[in-house]
N, C-alpha and C positions, 0 to 999 in steps of 0.2 A: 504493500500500500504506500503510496507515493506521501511526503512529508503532509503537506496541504490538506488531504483526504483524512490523512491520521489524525491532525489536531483535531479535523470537524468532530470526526467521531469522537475523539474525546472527552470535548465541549458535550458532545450530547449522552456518555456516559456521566459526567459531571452532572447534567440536568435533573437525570434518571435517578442518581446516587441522592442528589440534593431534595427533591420530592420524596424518595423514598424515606429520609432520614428527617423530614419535616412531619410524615405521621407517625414515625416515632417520636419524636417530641410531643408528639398529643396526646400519644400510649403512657408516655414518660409523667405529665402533668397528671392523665386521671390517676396514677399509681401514687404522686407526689399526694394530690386531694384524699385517697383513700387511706395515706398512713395520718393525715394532719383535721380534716375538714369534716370529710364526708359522712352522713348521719350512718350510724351500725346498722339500720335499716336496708340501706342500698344495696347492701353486697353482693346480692345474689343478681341485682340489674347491673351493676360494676362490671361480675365477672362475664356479663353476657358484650357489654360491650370491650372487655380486653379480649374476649374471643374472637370479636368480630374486627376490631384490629390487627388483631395477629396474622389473621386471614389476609385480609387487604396486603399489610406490609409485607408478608411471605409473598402473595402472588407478586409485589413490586420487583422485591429483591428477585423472583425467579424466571421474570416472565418472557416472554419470546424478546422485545424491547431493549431491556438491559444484555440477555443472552447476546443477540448478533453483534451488538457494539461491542461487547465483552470479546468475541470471538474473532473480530475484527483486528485486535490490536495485540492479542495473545492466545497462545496454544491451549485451551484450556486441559488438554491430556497431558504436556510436555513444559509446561508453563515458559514455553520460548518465546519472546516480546516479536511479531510478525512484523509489526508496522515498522517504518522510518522516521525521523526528524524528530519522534519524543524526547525532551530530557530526562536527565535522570533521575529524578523527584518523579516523573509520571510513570516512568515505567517501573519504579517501586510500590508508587499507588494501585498499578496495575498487578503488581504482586499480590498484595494485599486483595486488588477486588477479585481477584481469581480463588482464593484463599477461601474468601469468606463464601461467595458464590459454588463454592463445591460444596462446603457443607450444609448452606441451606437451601438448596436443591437434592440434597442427599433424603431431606425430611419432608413426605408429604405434608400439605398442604390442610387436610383432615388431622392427621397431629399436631400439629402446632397449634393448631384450633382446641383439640381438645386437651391438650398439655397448657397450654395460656387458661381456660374455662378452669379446671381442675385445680389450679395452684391458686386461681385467685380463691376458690372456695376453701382451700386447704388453709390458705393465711388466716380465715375465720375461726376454721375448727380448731386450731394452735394456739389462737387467744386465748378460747375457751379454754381448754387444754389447758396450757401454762396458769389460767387461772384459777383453774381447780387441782391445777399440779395433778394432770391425773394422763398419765401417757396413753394408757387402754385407750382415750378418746381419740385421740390422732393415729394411734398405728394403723386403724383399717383405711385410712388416706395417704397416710405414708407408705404404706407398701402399694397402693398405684403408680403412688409419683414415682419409686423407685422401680415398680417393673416400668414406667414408662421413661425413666431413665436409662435402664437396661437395653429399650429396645431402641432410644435414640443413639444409645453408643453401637450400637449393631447397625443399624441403618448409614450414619456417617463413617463408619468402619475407622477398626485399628490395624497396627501391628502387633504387640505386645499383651496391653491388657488395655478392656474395654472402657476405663477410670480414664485412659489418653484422651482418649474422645471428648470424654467431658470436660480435661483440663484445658484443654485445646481454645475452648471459648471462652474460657479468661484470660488464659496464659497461653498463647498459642504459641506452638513448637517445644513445650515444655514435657517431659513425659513423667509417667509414672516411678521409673527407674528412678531419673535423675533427682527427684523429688526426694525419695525413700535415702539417697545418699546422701542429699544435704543437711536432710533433715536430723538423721542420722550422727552426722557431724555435731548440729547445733546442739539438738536436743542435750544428747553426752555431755557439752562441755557449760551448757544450761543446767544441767541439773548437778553438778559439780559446784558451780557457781554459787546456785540454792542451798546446795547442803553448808557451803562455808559461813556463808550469811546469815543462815538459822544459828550458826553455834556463835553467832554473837550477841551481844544486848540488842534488845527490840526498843524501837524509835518510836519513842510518840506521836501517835499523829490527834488523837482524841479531839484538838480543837478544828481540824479538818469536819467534823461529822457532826455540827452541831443545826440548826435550824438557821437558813438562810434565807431573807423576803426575795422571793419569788420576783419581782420587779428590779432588786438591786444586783440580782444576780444575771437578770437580762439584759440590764444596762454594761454591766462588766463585762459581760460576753460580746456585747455589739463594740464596748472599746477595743478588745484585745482584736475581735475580727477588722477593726478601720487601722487598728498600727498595722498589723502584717500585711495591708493592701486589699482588703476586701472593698469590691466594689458595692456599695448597700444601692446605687441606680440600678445595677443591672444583678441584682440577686437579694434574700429577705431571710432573714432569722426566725423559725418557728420553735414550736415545738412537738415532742409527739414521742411516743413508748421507748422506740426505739431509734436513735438517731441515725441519721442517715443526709446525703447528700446528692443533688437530681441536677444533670442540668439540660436544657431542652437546646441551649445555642449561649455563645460565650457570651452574648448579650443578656440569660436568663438563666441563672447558677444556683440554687436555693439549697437553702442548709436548714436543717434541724437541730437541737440540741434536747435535753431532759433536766427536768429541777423537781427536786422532794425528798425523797431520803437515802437518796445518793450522795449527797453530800457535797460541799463545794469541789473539790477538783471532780469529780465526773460529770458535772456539768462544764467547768471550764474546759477541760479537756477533752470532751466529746465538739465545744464549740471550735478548737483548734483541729482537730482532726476530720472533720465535717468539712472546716475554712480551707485547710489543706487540700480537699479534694475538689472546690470548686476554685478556688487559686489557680490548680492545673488547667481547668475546664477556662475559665477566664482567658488561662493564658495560650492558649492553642490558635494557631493562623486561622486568623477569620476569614479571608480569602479562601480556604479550604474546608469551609463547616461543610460538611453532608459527604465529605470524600476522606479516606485513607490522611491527605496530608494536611486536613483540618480532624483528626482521632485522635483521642490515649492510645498507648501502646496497647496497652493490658489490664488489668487489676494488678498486679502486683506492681509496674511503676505507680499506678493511681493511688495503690496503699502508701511507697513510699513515699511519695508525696504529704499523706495525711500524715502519718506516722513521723515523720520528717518536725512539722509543725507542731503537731502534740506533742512527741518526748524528746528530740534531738534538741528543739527551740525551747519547745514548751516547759518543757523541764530542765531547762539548764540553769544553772546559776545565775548568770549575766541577764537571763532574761527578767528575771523576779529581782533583780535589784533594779531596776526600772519600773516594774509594775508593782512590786511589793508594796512599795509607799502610794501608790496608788490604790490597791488592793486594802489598805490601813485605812484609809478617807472613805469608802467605801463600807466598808466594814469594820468600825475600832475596834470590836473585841479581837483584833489583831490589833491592836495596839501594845501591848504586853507581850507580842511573841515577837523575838526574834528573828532575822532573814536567816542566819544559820537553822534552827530548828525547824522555819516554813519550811525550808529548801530540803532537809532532811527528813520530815513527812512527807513531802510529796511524792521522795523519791522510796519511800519505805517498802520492802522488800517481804511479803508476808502473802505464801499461798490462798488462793480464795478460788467461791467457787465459779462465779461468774465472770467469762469473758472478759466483757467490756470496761469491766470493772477491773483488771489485773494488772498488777502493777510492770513496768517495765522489762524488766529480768522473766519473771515468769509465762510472761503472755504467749510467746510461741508454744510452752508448753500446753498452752490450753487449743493451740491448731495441730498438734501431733496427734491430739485425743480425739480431736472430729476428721481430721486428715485418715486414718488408720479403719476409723469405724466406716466413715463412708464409700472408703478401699473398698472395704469388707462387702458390705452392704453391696455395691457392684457389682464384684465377682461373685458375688453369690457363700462366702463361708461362713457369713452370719443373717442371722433371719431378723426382723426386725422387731420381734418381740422378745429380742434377747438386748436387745440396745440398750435400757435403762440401766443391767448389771453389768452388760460391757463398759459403759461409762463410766460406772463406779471404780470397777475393780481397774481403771486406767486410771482414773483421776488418782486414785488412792498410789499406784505404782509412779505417774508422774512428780503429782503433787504434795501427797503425804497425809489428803485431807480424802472424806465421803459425801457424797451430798445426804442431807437428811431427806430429801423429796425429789421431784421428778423436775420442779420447776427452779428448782436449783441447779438440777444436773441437765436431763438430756432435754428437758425444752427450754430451756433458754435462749435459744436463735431461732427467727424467723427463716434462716437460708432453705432448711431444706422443704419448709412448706410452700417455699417459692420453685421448686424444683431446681435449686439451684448447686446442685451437686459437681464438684471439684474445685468452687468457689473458695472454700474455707483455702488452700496452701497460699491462697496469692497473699492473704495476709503477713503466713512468715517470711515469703518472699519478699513482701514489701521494706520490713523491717530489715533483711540482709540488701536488699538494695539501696536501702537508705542512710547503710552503717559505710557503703561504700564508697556512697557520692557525699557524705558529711565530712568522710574521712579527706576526697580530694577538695570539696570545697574549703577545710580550714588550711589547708594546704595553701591554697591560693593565695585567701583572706587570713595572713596571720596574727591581724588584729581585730577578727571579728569579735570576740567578748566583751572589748571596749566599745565597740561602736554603739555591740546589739543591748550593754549595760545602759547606752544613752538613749534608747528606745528608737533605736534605726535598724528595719527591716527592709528598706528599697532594693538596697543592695544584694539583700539572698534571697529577694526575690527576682530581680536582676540576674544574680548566680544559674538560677536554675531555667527561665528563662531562655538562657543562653546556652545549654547543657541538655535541656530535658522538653520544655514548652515548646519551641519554636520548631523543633522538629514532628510534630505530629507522630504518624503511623508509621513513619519510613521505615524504620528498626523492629525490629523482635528485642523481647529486652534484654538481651545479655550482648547484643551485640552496642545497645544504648547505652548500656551502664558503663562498657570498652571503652566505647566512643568518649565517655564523659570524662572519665576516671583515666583512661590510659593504661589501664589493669585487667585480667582478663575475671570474669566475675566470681569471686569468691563468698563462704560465708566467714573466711576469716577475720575482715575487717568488722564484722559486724560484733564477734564473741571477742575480740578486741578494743572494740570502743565497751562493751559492756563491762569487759575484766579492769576496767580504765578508769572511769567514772564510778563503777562501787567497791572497788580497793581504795575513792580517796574519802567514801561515806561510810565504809565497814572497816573494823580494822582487819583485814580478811588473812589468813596463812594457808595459804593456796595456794598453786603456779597452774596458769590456765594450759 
């Protein structure tokens, strides 16, 4: 195909890509409206129209239209770029749209229908569920979603094991192997870590967990999100069960957070980590919204991202000697505590049973425990009415703790009612991604502590930006994090910045 001919098609793959990825932003918002707005009445009309969108956007992404342009410009058997005169950004774009385009033609069009219908009701019956702490209620939904996960990983095929498939649509190119190794790595040299930390004195944090007005704690949350660059024009602070973060176009990035008896930092820090991932979203080439080179990589850069803002920034020393004093006018019964103590509560080191809730060191161990079981659950060697004492009897080997009930233990995440299975690794992926690109960011910036002690964030966000943002979808992530870093992707930088920063808050006698 002659240069001239090729752009056109292009342009009209661009058109094709950008309409398709405008009714998912409508899919996006009624999802955004059902975890924040929508009365518990609707649910059952909700999930009839997330059915009915998954329909539509499936036939966009599949249909003759996007197909011949698609095939126009690439091999789609051989994935060899046919056309002429592309640059090299588009004919990466076209990586990617080949990429994605195999696996959602791989899935009838009647499944995704009824996998979208099913999971919105499922997110119903889990509330329920969690709130009666009663599993029996969710398993006879949860083993659909899971044999209809099964038969999506058999329809989009693997090589290996059929858990690839699944990881593939967060983490694409990532496998099951490679996962089980690094993990492997972390976990070991995590729970070494934990063990040294318990056998020392236990940090106060008691004034963290005391009753906070609801208003002054959403005001603090919307300051720390306008230091770090959050645009409040073009995205809104809510709240809602579970926090989470949606964005429909860099122009409309919206975040959640949670306040009640979680206590101040799981609200500030769910607000940072939220900020974190619509930061990225902000910051992606607008020029390219609805194509490859306006996308996130992944979930696991999108986590590192979040993850980046919540405990790299969020938790760092430098950062709360600028906001501490702010943090005290706010709230005086910190007037009487300390920035050493703040700083050493926040960063307090103590098994628990919830996720979202885990303190920095332990948290990947709580994605080894759902990484393992929902292995399982795929290949078929655990049944799903065995989960609740698989959970245990993990939590107890990781962590060292039981949950007393079910709503402590195996429902406490909405992922898998979402059928959103291989979701949970990009988390601890996130966290090693972000141990590596902190590690060359201070490298660069050897005066970032003082800057970021004077309440200046432009610049790391600037950093990343320049490193992570502006490049879109062009990269797979280990090839991004190369790129960023100059290193080929390791989890050692990460079990290195953690044996770093809690040998100078424990007095720890370990060598990692």
């Amino acid at each position: 195909m002659e240069a001239l001919t090729a752009q056109r098609t292009y342009a009209k793959l661009v058109g094709l890509s950008q309409h398709t990825r405008a009714l998912t932003s409508v899919s996006q918002l009624l999802e955004w409206d059902q975890e924040t707005y929508m009365p518990p009445g609707a649910i059952e009309a909700r999930a009839i129209q997330h059915k009915v969108l998954a329909g539509v956007i499936h036939k966009e992404k599949t249909g003759r239209p996007f197909k011949e342009a698609l095939c126009s410009l690439i091999d789609l058997e051989t994935g060899s770029i046919i056309a002429s005169g592309l640059h090299e950004q588009q004919r990466r774009a076209l990586y990617w749209w080949r990429h994605d385009y195999l696996r959602d033609k791989a899935l009838p069009i009647r499944f995704v229908e009824e996998l979208s219908q099913l999971s919105s009701q499922a997110i119903n019956i889990w509330r329920i569920a969690r709130k009666k702490s009663d599993f029996t209620l969710f398993a006879p939904i949860l083993e659909r979603i899971v044999d209809y996960c099964r038969r999506k990983a058999d329809l989009i095929g693997y090589k290996d094991h059929p858990y690839d498939a699944l990881v593939d649509e967060f983490e694409p190119e990532m496998t099951t192997k490679e996962l089980m190794l690094l993990f492997d790595e972390m976990g070991s040299a995590i729970q070494s870590l934990v063990k040294a930390i318990r056998a020392t004195a236990p940090v106060d944090d008691s004034f963290l967990h005391n009753s906070f007005l609801e208003k002054k704690l959403l005001s603090f949350s919307h300051l720390l999100l306008e230091t770090i660059g959050y645009d409040f024009s073009k995205g809104r602070l809510d709240l809602s069960t579970h926090p989470f973060s949606t964005s429909m176009h860099p122009t409309d990035s919206r975040v959640t957070t949670r306040i009640g008896k979680h206590g101040l930092m799981n609200c500030l820090s769910a607000t940072l980590h939220e900020g974190g991932h619509s930061l990225y979203e902000m910051g992606l080439p607008l020029e390219g919204w609805g194509t490859p080179l306006g996308s996130s990589v992944s979930l696991g850069i999108h986590e590192s991202q979040s993850r980046w803002w919540e405990t790299y920034i969020g938790l760092s020393r430098p950062f709360w000697e600028y906001f501490f004093p702010l943090l005290q006018d706010y709230f005086p019964e910190f007037n009487n505590i300390s920035l050493e103590a703040f700083y050493r509560a926040i960063n307090k080191v103590e098994p628990s049973f919830i996720r979202v809730e885990a303190d920095e060191v332990t948290y990947p161990l709580h994605i080894l425990l759902r990484f393992t079981i929902e292995r399982q659950l795929i290949e078929g060697s655990i049944k799903v009415s065995e989960v609740p004492d698989m959970w245990n009897s993990l939590m107890q080997e990781l962590l060292g703790i039981t949950p007393v009930n079910d709503a402590q233990g195996c429902l406490q995440d909405i992922h898998w009612s979402m059928g959103a299975f291989g979701y949970f690794p990009t988390y601890a992926l996130g966290n090693m991604y972000a141990g590596q690109l902190f590690k060359a960011f201070t490298n660069h910036h050897l005066n970032w502590a003082e800057r970021l002690a004077k309440g200046e964030c432009n610049f790391i966000r600037d950093w990343l930006h320049q490193h992570i943002f502006r490049y879109g979808r062009q990269f797979a992530s280990h090839s991004l994090i190369e790129l960023a870093t100059k290193q080929p992707c390791s989890a050692g930088f990460y079990i290195a910045y953690l044996h770093k920063k809690y040998s100078a808050i424990y007095p720890l006698h370990y060598h990692a």
